[in-house]
C-alpha positions in Angstrom: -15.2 -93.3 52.1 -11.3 -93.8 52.3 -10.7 -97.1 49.8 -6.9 -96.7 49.9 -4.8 -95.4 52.7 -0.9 -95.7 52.6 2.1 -94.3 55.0 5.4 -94.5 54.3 4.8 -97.2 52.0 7.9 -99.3 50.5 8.6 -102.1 47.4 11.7 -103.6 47.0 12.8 -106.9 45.1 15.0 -108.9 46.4 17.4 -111.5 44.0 20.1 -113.7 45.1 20.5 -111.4 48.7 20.7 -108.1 46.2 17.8 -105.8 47.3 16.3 -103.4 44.6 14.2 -100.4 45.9 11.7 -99.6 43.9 9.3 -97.9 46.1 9.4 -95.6 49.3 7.9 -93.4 51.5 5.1 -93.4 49.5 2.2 -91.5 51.2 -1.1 -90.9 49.7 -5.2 -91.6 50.4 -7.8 -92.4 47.6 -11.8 -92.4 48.4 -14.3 -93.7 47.0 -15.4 -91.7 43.2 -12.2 -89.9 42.4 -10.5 -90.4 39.1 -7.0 -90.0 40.0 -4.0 -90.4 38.0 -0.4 -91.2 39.0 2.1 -90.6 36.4 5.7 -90.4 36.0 8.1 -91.2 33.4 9.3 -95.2 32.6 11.0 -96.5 35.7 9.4 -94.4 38.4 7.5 -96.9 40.0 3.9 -96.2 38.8 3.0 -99.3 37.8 4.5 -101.2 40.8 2.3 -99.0 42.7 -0.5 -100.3 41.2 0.4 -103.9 41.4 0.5 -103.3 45.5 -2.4 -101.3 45.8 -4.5 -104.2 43.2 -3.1 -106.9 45.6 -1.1 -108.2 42.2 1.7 -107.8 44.5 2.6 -107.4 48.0 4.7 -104.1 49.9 7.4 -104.8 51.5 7.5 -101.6 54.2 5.3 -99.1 55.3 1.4 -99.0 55.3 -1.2 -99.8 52.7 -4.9 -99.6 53.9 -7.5 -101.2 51.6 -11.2 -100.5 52.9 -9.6 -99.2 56.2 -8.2 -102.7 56.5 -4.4 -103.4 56.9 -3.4 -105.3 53.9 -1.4 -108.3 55.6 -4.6 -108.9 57.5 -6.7 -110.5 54.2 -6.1 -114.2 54.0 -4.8 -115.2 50.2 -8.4 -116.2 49.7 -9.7 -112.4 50.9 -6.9 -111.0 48.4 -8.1 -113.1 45.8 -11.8 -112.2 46.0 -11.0 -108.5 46.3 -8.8 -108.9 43.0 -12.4 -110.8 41.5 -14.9 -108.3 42.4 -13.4 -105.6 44.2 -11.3 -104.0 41.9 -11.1 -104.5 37.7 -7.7 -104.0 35.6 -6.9 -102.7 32.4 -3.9 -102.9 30.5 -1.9 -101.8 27.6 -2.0 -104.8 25.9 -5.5 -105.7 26.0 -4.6 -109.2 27.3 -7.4 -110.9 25.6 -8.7 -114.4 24.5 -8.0 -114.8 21.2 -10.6 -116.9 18.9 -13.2 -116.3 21.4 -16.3 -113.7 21.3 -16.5 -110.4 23.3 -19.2 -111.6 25.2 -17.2 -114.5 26.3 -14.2 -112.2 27.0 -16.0 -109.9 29.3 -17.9 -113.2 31.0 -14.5 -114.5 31.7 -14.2 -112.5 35.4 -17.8 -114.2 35.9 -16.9 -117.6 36.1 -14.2 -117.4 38.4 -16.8 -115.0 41.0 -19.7 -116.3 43.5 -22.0 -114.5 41.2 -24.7 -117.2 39.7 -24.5 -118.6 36.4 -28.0 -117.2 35.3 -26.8 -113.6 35.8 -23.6 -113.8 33.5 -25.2 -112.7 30.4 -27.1 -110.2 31.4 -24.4 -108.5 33.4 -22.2 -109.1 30.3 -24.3 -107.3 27.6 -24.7 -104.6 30.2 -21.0 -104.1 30.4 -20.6 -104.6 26.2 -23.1 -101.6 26.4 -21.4 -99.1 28.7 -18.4 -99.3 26.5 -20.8 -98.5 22.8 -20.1 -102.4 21.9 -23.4 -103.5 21.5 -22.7 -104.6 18.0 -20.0 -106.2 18.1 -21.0 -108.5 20.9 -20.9 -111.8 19.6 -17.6 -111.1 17.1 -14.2 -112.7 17.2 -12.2 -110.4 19.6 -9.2 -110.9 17.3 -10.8 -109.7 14.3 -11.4 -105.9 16.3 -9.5 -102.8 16.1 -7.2 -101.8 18.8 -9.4 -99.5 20.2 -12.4 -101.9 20.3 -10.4 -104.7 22.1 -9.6 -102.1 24.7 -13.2 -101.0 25.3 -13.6 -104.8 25.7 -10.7 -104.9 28.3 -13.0 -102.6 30.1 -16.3 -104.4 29.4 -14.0 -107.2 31.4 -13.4 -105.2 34.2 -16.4 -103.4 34.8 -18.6 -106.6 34.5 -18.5 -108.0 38.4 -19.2 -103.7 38.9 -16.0 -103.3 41.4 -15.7 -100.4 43.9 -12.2 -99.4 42.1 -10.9 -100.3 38.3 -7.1 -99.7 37.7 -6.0 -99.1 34.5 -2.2 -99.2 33.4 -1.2 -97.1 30.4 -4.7 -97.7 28.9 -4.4 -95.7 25.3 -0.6 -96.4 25.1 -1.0 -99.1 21.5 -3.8 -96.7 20.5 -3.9 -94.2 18.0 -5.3 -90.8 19.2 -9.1 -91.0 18.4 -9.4 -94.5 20.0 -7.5 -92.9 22.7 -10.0 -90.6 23.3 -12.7 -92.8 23.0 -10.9 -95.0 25.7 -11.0 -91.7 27.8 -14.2 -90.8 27.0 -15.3 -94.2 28.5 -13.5 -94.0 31.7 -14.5 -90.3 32.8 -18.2 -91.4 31.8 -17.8 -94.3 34.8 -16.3 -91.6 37.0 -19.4 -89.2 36.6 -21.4 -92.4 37.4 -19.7 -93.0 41.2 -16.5 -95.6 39.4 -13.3 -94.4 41.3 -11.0 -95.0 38.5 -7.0 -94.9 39.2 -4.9 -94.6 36.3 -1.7 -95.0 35.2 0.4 -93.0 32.5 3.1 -91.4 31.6 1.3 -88.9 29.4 0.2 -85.3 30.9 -2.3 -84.8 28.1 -4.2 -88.0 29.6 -3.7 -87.6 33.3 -5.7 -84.2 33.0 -8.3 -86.1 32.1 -8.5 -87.0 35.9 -9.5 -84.7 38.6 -6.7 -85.6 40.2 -2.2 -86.3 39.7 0.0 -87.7 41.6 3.3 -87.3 40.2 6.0 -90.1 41.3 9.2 -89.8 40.6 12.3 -92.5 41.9 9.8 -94.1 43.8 8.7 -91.6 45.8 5.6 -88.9 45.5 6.7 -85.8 44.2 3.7 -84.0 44.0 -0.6 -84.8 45.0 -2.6 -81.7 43.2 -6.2 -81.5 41.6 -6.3 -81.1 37.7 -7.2 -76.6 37.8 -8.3 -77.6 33.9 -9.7 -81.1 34.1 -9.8 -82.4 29.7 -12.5 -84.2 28.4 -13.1 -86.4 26.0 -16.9 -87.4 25.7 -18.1 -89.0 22.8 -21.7 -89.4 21.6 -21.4 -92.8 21.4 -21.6 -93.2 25.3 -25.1 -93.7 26.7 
């Protein structure tokens, strides 16, 4: 199944009349289970990409297709939904509650979804387990390592179990064994069906995808599959 279609698509910002290109032409399709990432260097347009194609932000030209559905056609409240329990985000800077538990952390997506009230804990502690955090479940997320908050961060996003999670430079504040671990994490929700779709400007972690698109000034350079696909699997992952 095609999850993301997009034609010619185009992103520009617009201040006092001054417009700002940031995307364009950008072509591509994603289906459903592929672990693809799109990199390029700081100021290519990567991470705008994935603010469109997350419904963060909106295109401006062009085509994007989410579900084989033109994406002016949701309704704020569609977009909104699909950015509850559609698709999960990860980002560089963890972006959690301080002073709160990581069971409360990864809830947090929960309580702002249809999903009853009596399922929230179970569906947390099953998320704190994909990630190996099964110990540290009822710990202050402050007191964590870098590399533990970001397993939360995807503990968060996998919780309401979306079709698509987007992650955004997801081991760049982490050393290099948490950075594998975080790697190891992701490729072990590919090989379960999770199409993952991440960002980075690192080649040693886009081969751990199956798949790169490069962009470069806003535009797709290149769309190949990985010929030597890394991997990073730890023992910790059940």
């Amino acid at each position: 199944m095609c999850l993301i279609e997009t034609k010619n698509l185009a992103k520009s910002y617009f201040n006092e009349g001054v417009e700002t290109p940031v995307l364009h032409d950008v072509t591509l399709k994603i289906h459903e289970g592929e672990f693809v990432a799109i990199m390029g260097p700081s100021g290519s347009g990567k991470s705008t990409l994935l603010h469109v194609l997350g419904f963060l932000d909106s295109h401006t030209g062009g085509v994007y297709k989410f579900e084989d559905k033109p994406a002016e056609s949701y309704s704020e409240n569609e977009k909104a939904l699909i950015r509850n329990r559609q698709v999960g985000f990860v980002f560089q800077a963890f972006n959690l509650l301080p002073k709160t538990s990581v069971i409360d952390n990864v809830k947090l997506p929960l309580m702002y979804s249809p999903i009853p009230e009596k399922d929230w804990e179970s569906l947390s502690k099953e998320a704190v387990h994909a990630v190996g955090l099964s110990h540290r479940t009822n710990h202050d997320s402050a007191l964590l390592s870098g590399g533990e908050k970001q397993r939360v961060a995807i503990a968060r996003a996998i919780v309401t179990k979306p079709k698509i999670i987007f992650a955004d430079e997801p081991t760049g504040n982490l050393d290099s064994k948490s950075g594998k671990a975080i790697m190891a994490i992701l490729e072990n929700l590919n090989a379960k069906g999770q199409t993952i779709i991440l960002i980075t400007h690192e080649t040693y972690t886009a081969e751990h995808a199956g798949r790169i698109v490069r962009i470069l000034d806003g535009t797709v350079e290149s769309d190949e599959k990985v010929k030597n696909r890394r991997t990073a699997k730890e023992e910790f992952i059940k």
